[in-house]
DRENDRENMAR-872128 format. One record per residue (C-alpha): residue in one letter; residue number from 1; x, y, z. Coordinates in Angstrom, 2 decimals, decimal comma, m for minus. Layout:
// DRENDRENMAR-872128
+------+------+---------+---------+---------+
: resn : resi :    east :   north :      up :
+------+------+---------+---------+---------+
:    A :  NUM :       X :       Y :       Z :
...
+------+------+---------+---------+---------+
This chain:
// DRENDRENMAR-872128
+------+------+---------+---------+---------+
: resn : resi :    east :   north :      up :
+------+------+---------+---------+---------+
:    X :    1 :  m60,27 :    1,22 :  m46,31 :
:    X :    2 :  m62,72 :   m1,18 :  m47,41 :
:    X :    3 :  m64,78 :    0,19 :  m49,74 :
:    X :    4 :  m68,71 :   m0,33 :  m49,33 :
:    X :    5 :  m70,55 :   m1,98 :  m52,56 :
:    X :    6 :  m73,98 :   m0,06 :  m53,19 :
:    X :    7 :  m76,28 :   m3,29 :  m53,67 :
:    X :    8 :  m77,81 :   m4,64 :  m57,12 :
:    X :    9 :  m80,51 :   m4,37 :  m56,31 :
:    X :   10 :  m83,11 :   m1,77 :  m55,58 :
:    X :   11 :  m83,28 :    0,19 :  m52,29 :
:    X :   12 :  m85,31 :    2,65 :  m50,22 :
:    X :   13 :  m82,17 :    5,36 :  m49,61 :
:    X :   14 :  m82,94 :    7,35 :  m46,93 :
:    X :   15 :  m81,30 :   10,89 :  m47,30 :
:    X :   16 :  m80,57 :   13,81 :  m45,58 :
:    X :   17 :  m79,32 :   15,67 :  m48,41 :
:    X :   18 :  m75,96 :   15,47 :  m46,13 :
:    X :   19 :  m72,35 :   14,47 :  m47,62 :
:    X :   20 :  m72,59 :   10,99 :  m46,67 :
:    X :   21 :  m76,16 :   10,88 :  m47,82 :
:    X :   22 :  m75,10 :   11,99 :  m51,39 :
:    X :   23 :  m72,25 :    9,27 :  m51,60 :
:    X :   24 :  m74,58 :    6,62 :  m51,34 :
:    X :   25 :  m77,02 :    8,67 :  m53,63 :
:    X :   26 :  m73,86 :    8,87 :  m56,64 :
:    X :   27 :  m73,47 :    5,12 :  m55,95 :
:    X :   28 :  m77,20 :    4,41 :  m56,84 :
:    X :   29 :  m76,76 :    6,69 :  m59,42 :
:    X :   30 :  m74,56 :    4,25 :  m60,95 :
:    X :   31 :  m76,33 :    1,16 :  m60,38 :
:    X :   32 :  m76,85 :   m1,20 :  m63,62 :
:    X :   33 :  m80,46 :   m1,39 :  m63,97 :
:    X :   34 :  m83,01 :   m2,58 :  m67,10 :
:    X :   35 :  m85,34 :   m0,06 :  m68,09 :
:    X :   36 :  m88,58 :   m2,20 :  m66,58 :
:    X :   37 :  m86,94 :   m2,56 :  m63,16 :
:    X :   38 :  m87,00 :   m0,27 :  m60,05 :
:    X :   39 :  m84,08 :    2,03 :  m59,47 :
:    X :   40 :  m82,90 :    3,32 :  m56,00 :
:    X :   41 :  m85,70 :    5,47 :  m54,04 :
:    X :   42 :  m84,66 :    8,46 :  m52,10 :
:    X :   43 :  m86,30 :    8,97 :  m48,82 :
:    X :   44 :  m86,49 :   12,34 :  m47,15 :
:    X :   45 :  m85,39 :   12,42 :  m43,45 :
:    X :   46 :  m83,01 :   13,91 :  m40,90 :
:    X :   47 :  m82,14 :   11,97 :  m38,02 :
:    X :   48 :  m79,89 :   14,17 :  m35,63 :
:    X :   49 :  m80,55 :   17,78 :  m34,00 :
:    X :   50 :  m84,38 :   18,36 :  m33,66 :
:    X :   51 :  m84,05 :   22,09 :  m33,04 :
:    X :   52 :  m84,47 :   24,78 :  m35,73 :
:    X :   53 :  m86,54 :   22,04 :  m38,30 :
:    X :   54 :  m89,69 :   24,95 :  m39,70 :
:    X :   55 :  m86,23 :   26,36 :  m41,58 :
:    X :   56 :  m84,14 :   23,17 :  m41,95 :
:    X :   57 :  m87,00 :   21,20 :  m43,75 :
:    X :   58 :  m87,06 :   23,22 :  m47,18 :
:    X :   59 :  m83,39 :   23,35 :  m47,40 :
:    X :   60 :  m83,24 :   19,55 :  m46,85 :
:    X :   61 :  m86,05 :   19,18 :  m49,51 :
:    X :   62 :  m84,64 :   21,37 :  m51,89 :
:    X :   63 :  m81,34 :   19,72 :  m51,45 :
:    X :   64 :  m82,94 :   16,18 :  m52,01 :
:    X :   65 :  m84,47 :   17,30 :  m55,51 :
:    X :   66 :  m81,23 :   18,51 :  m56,43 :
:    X :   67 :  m79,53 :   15,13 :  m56,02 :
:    X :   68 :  m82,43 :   13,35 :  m57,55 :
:    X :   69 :  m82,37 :   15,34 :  m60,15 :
:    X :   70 :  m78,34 :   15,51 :  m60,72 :
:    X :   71 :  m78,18 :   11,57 :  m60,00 :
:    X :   72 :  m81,62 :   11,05 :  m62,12 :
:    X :   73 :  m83,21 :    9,46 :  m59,08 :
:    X :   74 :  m86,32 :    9,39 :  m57,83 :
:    X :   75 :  m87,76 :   11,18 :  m54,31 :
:    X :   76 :  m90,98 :    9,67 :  m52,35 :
:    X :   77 :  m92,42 :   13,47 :  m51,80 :
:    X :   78 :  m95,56 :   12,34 :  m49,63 :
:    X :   79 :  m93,42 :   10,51 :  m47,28 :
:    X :   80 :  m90,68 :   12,00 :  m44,91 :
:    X :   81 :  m88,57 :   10,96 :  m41,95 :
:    X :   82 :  m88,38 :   14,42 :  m40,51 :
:    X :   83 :  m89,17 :   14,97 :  m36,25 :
:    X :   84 :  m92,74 :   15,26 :  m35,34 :
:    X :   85 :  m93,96 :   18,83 :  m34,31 :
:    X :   86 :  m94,04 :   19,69 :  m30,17 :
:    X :   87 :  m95,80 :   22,12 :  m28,59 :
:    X :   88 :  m92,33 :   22,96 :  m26,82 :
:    X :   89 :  m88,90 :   21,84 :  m26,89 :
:    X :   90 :  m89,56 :   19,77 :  m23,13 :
:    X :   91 :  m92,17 :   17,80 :  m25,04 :
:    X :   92 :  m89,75 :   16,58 :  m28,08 :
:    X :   93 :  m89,29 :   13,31 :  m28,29 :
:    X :   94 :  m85,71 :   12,17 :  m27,86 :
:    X :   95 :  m83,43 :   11,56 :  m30,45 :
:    X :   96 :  m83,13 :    7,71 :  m30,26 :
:    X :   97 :  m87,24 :    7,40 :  m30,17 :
:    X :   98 :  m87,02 :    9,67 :  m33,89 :
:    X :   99 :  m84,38 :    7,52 :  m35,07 :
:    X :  100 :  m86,53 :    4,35 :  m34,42 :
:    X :  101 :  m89,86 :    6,08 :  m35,77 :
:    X :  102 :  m88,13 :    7,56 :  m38,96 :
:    X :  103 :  m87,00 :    3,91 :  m39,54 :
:    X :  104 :  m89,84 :    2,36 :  m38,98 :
:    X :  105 :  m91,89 :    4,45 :  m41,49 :
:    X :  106 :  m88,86 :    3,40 :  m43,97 :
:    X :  107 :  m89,05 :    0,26 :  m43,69 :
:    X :  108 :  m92,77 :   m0,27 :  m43,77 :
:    X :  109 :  m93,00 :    2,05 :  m46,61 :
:    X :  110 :  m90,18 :   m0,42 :  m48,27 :
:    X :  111 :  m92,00 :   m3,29 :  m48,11 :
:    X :  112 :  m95,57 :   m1,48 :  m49,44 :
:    X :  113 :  m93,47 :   m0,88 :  m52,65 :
:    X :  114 :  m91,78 :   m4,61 :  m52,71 :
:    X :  115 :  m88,40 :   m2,98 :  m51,38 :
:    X :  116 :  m86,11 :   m5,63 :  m49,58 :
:    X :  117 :  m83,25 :   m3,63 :  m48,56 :
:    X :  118 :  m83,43 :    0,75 :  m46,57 :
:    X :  119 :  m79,76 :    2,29 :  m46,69 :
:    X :  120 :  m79,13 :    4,61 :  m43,81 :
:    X :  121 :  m75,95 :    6,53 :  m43,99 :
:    X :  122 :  m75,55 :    7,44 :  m40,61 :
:    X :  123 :  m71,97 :    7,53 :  m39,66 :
:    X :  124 :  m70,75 :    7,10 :  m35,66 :
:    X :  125 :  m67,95 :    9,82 :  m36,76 :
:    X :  126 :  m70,69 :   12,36 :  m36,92 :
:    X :  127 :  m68,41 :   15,45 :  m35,42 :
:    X :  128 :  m64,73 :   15,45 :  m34,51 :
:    X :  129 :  m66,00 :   16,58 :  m30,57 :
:    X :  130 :  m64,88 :   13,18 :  m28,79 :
:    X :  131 :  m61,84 :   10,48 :  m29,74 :
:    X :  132 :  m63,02 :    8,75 :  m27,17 :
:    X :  133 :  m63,33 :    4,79 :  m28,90 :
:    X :  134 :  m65,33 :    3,36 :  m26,93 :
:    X :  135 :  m67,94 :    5,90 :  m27,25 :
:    X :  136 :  m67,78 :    5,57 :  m30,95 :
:    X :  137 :  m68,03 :    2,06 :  m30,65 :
:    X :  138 :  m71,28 :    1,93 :  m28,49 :
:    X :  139 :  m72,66 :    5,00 :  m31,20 :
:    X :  140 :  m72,26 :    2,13 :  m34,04 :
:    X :  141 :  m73,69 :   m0,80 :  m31,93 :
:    X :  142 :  m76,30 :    1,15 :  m30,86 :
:    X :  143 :  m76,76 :    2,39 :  m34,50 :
:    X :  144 :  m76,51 :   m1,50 :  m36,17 :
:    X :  145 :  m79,05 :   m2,74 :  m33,07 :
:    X :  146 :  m81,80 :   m0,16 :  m34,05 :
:    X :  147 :  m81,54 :   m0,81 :  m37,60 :
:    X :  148 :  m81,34 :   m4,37 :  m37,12 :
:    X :  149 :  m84,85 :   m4,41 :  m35,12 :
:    X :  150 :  m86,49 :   m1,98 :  m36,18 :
:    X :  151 :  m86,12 :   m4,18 :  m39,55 :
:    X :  152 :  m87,21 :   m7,13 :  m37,90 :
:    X :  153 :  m90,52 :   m5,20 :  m36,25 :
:    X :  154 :  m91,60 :   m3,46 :  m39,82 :
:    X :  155 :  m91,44 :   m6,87 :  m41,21 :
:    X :  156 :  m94,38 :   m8,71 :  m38,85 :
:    X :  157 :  m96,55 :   m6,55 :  m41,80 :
:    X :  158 :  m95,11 :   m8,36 :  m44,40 :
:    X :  159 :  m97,58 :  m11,24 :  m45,02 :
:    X :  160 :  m99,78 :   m8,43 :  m45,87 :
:    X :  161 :  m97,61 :   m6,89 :  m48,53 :
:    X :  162 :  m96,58 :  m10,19 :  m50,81 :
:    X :  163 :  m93,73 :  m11,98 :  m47,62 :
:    X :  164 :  m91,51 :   m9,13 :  m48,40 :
:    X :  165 :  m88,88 :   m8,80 :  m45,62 :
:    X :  166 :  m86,81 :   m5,78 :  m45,06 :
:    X :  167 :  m83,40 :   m5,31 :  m44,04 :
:    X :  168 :  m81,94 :   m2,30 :  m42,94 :
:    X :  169 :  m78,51 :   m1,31 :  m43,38 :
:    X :  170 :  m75,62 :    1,10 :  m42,49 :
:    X :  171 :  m73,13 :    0,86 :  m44,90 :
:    X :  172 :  m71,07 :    4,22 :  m43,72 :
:    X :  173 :  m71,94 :    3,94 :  m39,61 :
:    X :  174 :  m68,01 :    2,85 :  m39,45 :
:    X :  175 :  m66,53 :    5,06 :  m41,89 :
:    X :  176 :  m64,44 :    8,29 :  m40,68 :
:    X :  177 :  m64,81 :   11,51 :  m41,90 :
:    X :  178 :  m61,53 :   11,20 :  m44,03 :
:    X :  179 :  m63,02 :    8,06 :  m45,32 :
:    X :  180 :  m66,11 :    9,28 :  m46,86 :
:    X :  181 :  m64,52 :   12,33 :  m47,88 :
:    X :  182 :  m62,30 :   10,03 :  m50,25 :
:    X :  183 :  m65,56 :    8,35 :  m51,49 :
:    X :  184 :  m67,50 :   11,40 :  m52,35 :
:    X :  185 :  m63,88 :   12,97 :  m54,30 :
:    X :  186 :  m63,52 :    9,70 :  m56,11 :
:    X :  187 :  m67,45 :    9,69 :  m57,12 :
:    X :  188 :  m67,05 :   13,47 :  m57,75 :
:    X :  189 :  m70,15 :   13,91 :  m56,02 :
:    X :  190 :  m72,08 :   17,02 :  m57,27 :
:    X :  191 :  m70,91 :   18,34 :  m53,64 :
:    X :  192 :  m72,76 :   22,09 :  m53,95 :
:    X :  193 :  m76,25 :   20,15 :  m53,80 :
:    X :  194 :  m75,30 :   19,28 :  m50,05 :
:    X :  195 :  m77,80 :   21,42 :  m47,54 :
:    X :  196 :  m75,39 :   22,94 :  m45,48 :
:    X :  197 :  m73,66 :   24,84 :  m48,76 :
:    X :  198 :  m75,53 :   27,77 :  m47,69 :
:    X :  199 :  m74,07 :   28,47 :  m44,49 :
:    X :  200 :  m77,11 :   30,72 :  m42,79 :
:    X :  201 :  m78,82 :   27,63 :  m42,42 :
:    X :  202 :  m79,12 :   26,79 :  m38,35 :
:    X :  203 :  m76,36 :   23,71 :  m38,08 :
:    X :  204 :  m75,04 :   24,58 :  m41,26 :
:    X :  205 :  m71,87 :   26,30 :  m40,61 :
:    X :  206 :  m71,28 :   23,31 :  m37,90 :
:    X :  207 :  m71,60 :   20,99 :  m41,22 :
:    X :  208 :  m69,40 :   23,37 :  m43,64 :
:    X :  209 :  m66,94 :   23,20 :  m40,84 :
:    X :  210 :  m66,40 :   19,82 :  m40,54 :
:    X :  211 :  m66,39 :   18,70 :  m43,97 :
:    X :  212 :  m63,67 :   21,59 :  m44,96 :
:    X :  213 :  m61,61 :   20,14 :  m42,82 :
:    X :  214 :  m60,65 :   17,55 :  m44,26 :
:    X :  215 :  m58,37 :   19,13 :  m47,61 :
:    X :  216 :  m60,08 :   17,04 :  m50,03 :
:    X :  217 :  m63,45 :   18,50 :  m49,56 :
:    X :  218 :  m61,83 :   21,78 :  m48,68 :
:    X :  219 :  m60,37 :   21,35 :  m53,03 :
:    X :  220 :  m63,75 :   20,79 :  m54,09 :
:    X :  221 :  m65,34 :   23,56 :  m52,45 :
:    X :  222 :  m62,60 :   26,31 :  m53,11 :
:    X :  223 :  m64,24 :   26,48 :  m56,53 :
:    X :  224 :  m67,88 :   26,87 :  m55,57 :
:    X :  225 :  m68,65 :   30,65 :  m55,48 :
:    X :  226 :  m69,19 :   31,89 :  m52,03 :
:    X :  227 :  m71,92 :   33,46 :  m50,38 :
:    X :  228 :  m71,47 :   36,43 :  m48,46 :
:    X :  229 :  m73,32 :   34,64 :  m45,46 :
:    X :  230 :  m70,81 :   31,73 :  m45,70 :
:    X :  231 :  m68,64 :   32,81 :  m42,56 :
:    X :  232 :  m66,44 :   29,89 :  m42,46 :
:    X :  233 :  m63,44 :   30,50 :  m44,23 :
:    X :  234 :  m62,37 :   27,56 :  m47,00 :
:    X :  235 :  m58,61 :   28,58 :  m45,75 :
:    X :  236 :  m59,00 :   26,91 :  m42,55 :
+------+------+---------+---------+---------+
């Protein structure tokens, strides 16, 4: 596995509060950095179901402070990526339109405070549902393609903020599931901060589920105490 380098540099991190979301946020932790310059930024966001978000939202946020706080980063708290309200569920937008306005925010709010460079830890291997390649393969183009332009769009702006130009990138879209499972057990990623620890979250037992799979994570969490609500069973 080729490992990914967090940059030197300072980024705009968007996070989920997620496992592969907290990876990247233990790899800024550890970036060198002189007291008078700019660490790492976490960004608040979730860019997959839209369902269930009025009780996913403070769980996410509370999860982000966590981290911050764990990793001794900082979190933009009058900013968020999160889905825009609808009257109904037949009037949400669809997923690839929130992907593309979450990023766009991002990346213009990047280059407001002289960031160069949004991380987006999406990863193609999202759930174990399909082994179908191809499909994984057009789920990281399609992924790369939106970051990529939606980089290129926020950055028309920036002869107004200094000529900074953005990048966005997606330094886990390829990884597996095993693969960033390895990462966040050789970080020893403070892995109880993750959002989907409490299990009577909507979509969180879908999360605990996937990540216990794999019997690395399933180590770290045997020692976490259990809530009652937390169906899943860590022997699985």
């Amino acid at each position: 596995m080729q490992i990914p380098r967090y940059p030197t540099e300072p980024c705009l991190l968007i996070t989920d509060a997620g496992l592969a979301s907290l990876v990247l946020t233990a790899m800024a932790s550890e970036q060198p950095a002189a007291d008078n310059q700019q660490r790492t930024t976490l960004y608040p966001a979730w860019w997959t179901s839209q369902s269930d978000m009025d009780l996913r939202i403070p769980a996410i946020d509370r999860a982000v402070e966590m981290q911050a706080d764990l990793l001794s980063l900082t979190v933009i708290r009058d900013h968020a990526g999160y889905p825009e309200e609808a009257p109904s569920r037949g009037q949400q937008s669809s997923l690839g339109v929130h992907q593309t306005r979450m990023l766009l925010d991002a990346a213009t709010l990047a280059i407001e405070l002289g960031i160069k460079r949004v991380l987006w830890p999406i990863q193609a291997d999202e759930t174990n549902e399909t082994d179908d390649a191809a499909h994984r393969l057009d789920q990281i183009a399609t992924a790369i393609d939106r970051a990529l332009l939606t980089a290129r769009l926020a950055t028309l702006d920036a002869p107004d903020h200094g000529e900074v130009e953005v990048t966005i990138e997606t330094p886990l879209i390829d990884l597996s599931n095993q693969q960033v499972s390895d990462l966040a057990a050789d970080l020893n990623v403070p892995i109880s901060s993750c959002w989907w620890i409490d299990t009577a979250l909507p979509g969180a037992p879908e999360h605990h589920q996937r990540w216990i799979q794999q019997p690395i994570i399933a180590s770290m969490l045997e020692h976490l105490p259990v809530s009652k609500k937390q169906t899943p069973s860590l022997n699985t």
